[in-house]
N, C-alpha and C positions, 0 to 999 in steps of 0.2 A: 504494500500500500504506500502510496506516496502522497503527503500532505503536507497543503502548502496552505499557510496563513497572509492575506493581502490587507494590509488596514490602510486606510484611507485618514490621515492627519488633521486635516481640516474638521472632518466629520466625526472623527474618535470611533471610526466603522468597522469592522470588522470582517472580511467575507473568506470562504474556504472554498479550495480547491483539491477535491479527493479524489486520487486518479489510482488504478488496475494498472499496474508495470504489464501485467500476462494479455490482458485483452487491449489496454491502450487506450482506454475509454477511461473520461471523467467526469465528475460532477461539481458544479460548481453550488453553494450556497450561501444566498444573502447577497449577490453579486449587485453591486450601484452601478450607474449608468455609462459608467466607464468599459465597455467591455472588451475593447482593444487589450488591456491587460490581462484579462484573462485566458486573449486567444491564444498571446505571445506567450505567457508562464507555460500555458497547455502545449505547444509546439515546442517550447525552446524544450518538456522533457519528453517528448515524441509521444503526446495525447491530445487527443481526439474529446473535444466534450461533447456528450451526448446526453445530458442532460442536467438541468438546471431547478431548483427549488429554492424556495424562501419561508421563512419560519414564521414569517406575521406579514399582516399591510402594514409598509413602515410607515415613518410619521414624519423623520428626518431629513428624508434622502429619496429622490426617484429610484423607483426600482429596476434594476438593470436586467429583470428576468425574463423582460419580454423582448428588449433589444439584445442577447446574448442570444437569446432562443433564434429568432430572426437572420442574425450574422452565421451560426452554425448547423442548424438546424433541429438541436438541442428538442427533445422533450422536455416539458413543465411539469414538475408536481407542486399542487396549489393544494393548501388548506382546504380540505368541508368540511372541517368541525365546529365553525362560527355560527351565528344565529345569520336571520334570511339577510340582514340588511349590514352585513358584514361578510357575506362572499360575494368572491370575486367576478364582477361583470365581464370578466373575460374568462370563466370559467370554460365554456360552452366552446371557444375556440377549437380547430384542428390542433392537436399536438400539444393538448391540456390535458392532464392527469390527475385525479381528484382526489384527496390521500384521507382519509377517516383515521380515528385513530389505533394505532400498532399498524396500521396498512406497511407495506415494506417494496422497497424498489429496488433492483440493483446497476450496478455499474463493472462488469465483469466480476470477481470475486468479491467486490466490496459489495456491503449488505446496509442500507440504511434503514429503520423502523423509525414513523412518526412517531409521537406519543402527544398529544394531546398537554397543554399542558397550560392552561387560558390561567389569566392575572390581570398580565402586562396588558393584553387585548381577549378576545374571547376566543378567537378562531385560531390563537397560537399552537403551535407546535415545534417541539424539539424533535434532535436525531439521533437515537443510538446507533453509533459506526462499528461495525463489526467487519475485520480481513478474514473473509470465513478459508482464504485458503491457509491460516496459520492457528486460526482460532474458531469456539463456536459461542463465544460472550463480545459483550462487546467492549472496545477500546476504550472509546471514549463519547461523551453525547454534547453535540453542537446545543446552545439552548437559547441562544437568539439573544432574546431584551427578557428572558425569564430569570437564570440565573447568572448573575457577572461574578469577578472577583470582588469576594468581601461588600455586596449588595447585591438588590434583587430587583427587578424590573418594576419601575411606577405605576400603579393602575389606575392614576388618575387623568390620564391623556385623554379619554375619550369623551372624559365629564367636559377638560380644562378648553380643546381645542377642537372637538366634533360638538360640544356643546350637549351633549347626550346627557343630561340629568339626572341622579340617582348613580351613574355606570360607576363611580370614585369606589364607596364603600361596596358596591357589588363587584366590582372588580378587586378589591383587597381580601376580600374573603374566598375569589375564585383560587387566588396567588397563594393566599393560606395552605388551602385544600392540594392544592400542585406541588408545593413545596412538602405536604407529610409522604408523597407519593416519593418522591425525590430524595425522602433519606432513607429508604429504603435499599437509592441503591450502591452499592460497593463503595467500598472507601478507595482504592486504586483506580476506579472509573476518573479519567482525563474528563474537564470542563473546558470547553470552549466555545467563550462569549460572542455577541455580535456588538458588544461594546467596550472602550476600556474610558478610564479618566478623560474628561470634556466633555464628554457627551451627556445632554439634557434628559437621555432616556433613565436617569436615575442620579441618585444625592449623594452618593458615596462611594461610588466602584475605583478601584485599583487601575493602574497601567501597568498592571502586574499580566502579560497577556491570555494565560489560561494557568488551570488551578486541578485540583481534584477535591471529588465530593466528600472527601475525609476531609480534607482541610477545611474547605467550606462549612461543613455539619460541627468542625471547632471553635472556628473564629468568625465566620458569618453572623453578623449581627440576627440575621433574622433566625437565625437557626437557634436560636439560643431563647427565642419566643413561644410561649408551648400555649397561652388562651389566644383565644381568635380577637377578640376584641380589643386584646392588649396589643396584637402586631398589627391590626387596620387602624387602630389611632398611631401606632410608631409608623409605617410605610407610608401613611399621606402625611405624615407631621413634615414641616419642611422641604417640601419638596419645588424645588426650583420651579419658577415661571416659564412654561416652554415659549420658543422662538414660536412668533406667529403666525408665522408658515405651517407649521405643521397641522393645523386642519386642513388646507389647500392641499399637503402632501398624500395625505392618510387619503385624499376622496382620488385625486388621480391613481393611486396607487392601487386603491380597491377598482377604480373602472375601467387600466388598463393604460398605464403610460403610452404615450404618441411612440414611435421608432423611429430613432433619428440617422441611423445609416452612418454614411459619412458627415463629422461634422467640421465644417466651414467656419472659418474666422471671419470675424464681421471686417467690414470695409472702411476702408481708415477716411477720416473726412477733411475735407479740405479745410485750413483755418479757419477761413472769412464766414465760413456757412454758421459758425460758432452763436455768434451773437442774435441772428434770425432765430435760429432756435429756442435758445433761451427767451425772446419775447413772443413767442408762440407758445411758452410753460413746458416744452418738455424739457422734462426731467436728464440732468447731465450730473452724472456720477463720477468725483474728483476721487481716485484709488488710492492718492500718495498718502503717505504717512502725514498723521495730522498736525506733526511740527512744521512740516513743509504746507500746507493746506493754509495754520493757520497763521506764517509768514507773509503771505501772499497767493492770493487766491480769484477765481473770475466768480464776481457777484452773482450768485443765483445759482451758483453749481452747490450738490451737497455733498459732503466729505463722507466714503464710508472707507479706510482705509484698508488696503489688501495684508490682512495678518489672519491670525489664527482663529480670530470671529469676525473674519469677513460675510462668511455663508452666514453665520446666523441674523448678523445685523441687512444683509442685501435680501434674507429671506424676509425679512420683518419689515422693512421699507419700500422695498421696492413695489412696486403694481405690477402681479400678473398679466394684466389686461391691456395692456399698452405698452409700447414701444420706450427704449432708452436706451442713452449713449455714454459710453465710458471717458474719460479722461485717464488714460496710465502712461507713464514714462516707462516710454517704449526703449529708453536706452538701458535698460536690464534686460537683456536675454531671456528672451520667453516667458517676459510677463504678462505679455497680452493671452496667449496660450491657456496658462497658468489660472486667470483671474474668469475668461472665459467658461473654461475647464469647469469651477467653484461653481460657478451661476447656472451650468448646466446640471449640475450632481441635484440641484433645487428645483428644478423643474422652469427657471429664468430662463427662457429660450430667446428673448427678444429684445437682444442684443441689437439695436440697429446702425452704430455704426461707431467709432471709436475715433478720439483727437488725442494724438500726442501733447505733449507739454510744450508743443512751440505754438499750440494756440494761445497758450498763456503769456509768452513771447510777444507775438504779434500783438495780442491785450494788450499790453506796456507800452509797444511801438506806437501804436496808434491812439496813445496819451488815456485812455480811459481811466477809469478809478479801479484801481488794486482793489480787494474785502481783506481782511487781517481779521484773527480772533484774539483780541485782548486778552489776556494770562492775569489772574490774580491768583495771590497766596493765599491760604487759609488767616495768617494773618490780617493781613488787610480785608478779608471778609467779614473776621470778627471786629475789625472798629467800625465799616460803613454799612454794615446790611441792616441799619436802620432804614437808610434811604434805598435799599435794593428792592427787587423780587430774589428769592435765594431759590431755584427751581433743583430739587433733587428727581436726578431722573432713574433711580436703581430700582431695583423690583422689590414686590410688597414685603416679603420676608424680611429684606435688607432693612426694610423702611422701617417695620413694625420695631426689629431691633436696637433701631437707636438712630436717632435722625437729628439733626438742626434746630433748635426751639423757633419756630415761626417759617419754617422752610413749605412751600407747595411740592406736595409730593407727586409727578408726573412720570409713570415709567417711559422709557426711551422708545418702546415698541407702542405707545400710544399717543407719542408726543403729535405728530403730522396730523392726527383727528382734532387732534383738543389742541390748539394751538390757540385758537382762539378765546382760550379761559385765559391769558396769561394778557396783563397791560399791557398797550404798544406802547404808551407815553412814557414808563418808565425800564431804568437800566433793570439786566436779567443774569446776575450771577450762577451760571449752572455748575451741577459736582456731581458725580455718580460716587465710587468706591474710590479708585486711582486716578482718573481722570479720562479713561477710553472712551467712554460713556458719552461724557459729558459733551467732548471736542465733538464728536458726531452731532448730538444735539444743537450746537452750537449753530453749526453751519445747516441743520434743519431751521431754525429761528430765524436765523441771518435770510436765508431763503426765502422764510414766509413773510420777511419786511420788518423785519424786529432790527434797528441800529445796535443799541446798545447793549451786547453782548460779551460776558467773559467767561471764561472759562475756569473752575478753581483748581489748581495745579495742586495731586495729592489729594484730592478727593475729601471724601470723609472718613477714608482710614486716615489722612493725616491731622483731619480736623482732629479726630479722637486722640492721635499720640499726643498731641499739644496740649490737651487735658481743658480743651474750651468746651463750655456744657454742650449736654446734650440728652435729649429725654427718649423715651420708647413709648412703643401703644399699649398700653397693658395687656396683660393677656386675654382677661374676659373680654374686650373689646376687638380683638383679632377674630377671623374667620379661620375655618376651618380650610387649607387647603388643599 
């Protein structure tokens, strides 16, 4: 048996590639929409994929199971263990496979078994991997967004971003129920996640990359939960705010991702088109890093800088439904590539056309007004934010914990609706944690006509090192989330 782990950085993703040395045939699982990788991994060790599955409708990340199936010609096996309005609208396709659970498939000698194992979503399923030509147990079991290292899958995605009412604690109690099934089995049985550390599908997982269900059943927090009521208030207690995309992802996902074939870099555009654009409202996306952004910047563009939550803030900002154009400094090597690449793994298809940094250039030439984002220290927050708006843009968790005395509290993935709660007449000092947050925000306000804009350098982890007050929401006044 030959197995191959691909994770995806940006997304903290996970996917596997289990191929037959004897028959030359593999399986791919959890594959994202990149699937040029997996053709290349499958050739470069002389395999042949011929079939493809995925353990849940993700939430995260388009799913790359129907454009893999399509480039190789790969069989599907799809979940039917969900309720009606959680299977797959592309079930019914040619060259779809519909797996119940223990249902079993193979790939030359390799033996995989579904098993049922709903929480995280209803319709999940894990895989026990068995090389039945060297064994007749199996090795080890794939388990998606069910079990990670040292955490367990959220099951309140469907309540937070499908909007599905009630689904939180029915879903915690499903996760319960899956997890007494799960320690059951062998202490030497290999764990391997569809998640590691970054990733929003859970509040505590390791980048530790796979584990075993001995160690898990030791030190997994949830494993150490024996009343059901005790572990659905600890699983939803804390649990991050997901990126707002992922209801838009979970619905494409369940009806069947579009096939994208080959994909095409968008088309670089000529400078001077720059400034028409912008007063026609579309939307122009500045990628550089937000020291540079807020040094000097073209009025009306919004900052989402290309790092390590770029995907989640361009999932959260951006419009599905309309057309936008990038701004990246094309003098790094394949960063146009690169940033493309990101926007497609989210299902950001419409990309319409991209300006290097000499439109910024030609800006300057042609005498216009520069935007700059004014830098304030925590410091100087605390002597003038009498006369401010102090806008914390972090998520509710964060907020409830300890915020600002008199601060408006605005998450950053809600900022663009609600812009209009905030004074235009007066100045708007924003801060998230560090200050990522916040720069984005920044040039969201700046955009929407707001002058007078700073940024507070060091957030409010630095407000707190400095020991300047700060109060919390009590708890009885917190929601449950």
């Amino acid at each position: 048996m030959l197995f191959i782990r691909l994770f995806d950085e940006p997304l903290a993703q996970a996917s596997y590639l289990i191929g037959c040395s004897s028959s030359g045939e593999a399986v791919v699982v959890d594959p994202n929409r990149d699937a040029s990788q997996y053709i290349a991994t499958a050739e470069a060790h002389g395999l042949r994929i011929t079939a493809v599955t995925e353990t849940h409708i993700h939430a995260d990340f388009v799913s790359g199971t129907r454009e893999l199936a399509a480039r190789t010609g790969a069989t599907m096996y799809l979940s039917a263990a969900g309720p009606p309005e959680w299977q797959y609208g592309f079930g019914g396709e040619r060259g779809v496979v519909l797996l119940a659970d223990r249902d079993t498939f193979r790939v030359g000698y390799i033996e995989l078994r579904a098993v049922h194992t709903p929480g995280h979503t209803p319709e999940h399923l894990s895989f026990l991997v068995t090389d039945t030509a060297a064994a007749h147990e199996p090795m080890g079991i794939v388990t998606g967004d069910f079990v990670f290292v040292n955490d367990v899958g959220r099951p309140d995605l469907l309540e937070k971003v499908a909007h599905r009412v009630g689904t939180a604690d029915g879903g915690a109690r499903q996760l319960f129920r899956s997890l007494q099934w799960f320690k059951t089995l062998p202490d030497h049985l290999q764990i391997w996640p569809g998640h590691g550390a970054g990733s929003a599908c859970g509040k505590g997982m390791s980048s530790v990359p796979q584990s075993t269900v001995g160690y898990e059943r030791r030190f997994n927090w949830a494993f150490e939960v024996t009343d059901e009521a005790e572990f659905v208030r600890r699983v939803l207690e804390g649990q991050p705010e997901p990126p707002r995309y992922f209801g838009h992802m979970k619905n494409v996902n369940r009806d069947g991702p579009p096939v994208l074939g080959a994909i095409a870099l968008p088309e670089r555009m000529a400078e001077h088109l720059l400034p028409a654009l912008l007063a026609s409202g579309t939307i122009i996306v500045d990628t550089r890093p937000a020291a540079d952004f807020g040094t000097g910047h073209i009025p009306g563009t919004i900052n989402i800088p290309y790092n390590k939550s770029f995907t989640s803030w361009a999932g959260s900002l951006l419009s599905y439904d309309r057309d936008f154009y990038l701004l990246v400094d094309a003098a790094h090597a394949g960063m146009l590539e690169r940033i493309v690449q990101s926007l497609l793994m989210i299902g950001l298809d419409r990309v319409a056309g991209y300006f290097g940094t000499e439109a910024l250039a030609l800006w300057r030439r042609e005498g216009r007004p520069v935007g700059q984002v004014a830098q304030m220290s925590v410091t100087d927050l605390a002597h003038k934010r009498a006369g401010l708006v102090v806008l914390d843009v972090r998520g509710r968790n964060e907020w409830d914990a300890g915020h600002i005395p008199g601060a408006v509290h605005i998450p950053l993935a809600e900022l663009s609706d609600r812009v209009s709660e905030l004074p235009a007449d007066q100045p708007i000092a924003i801060h998230c944690q560090g200050g990522g947050r916040s720069a984005i925000a920044a040039s969201l306000l700046q955009a929407a006509g707001h002058r007078e804009v700073s940024n507070v350098t060091g957030g409010f982890g630095e407000w707190s090192k400095t020991g300047l007050p700060t109060e919390n929401t009590p708890l009885q006044a917190r929601t449950t989330p």
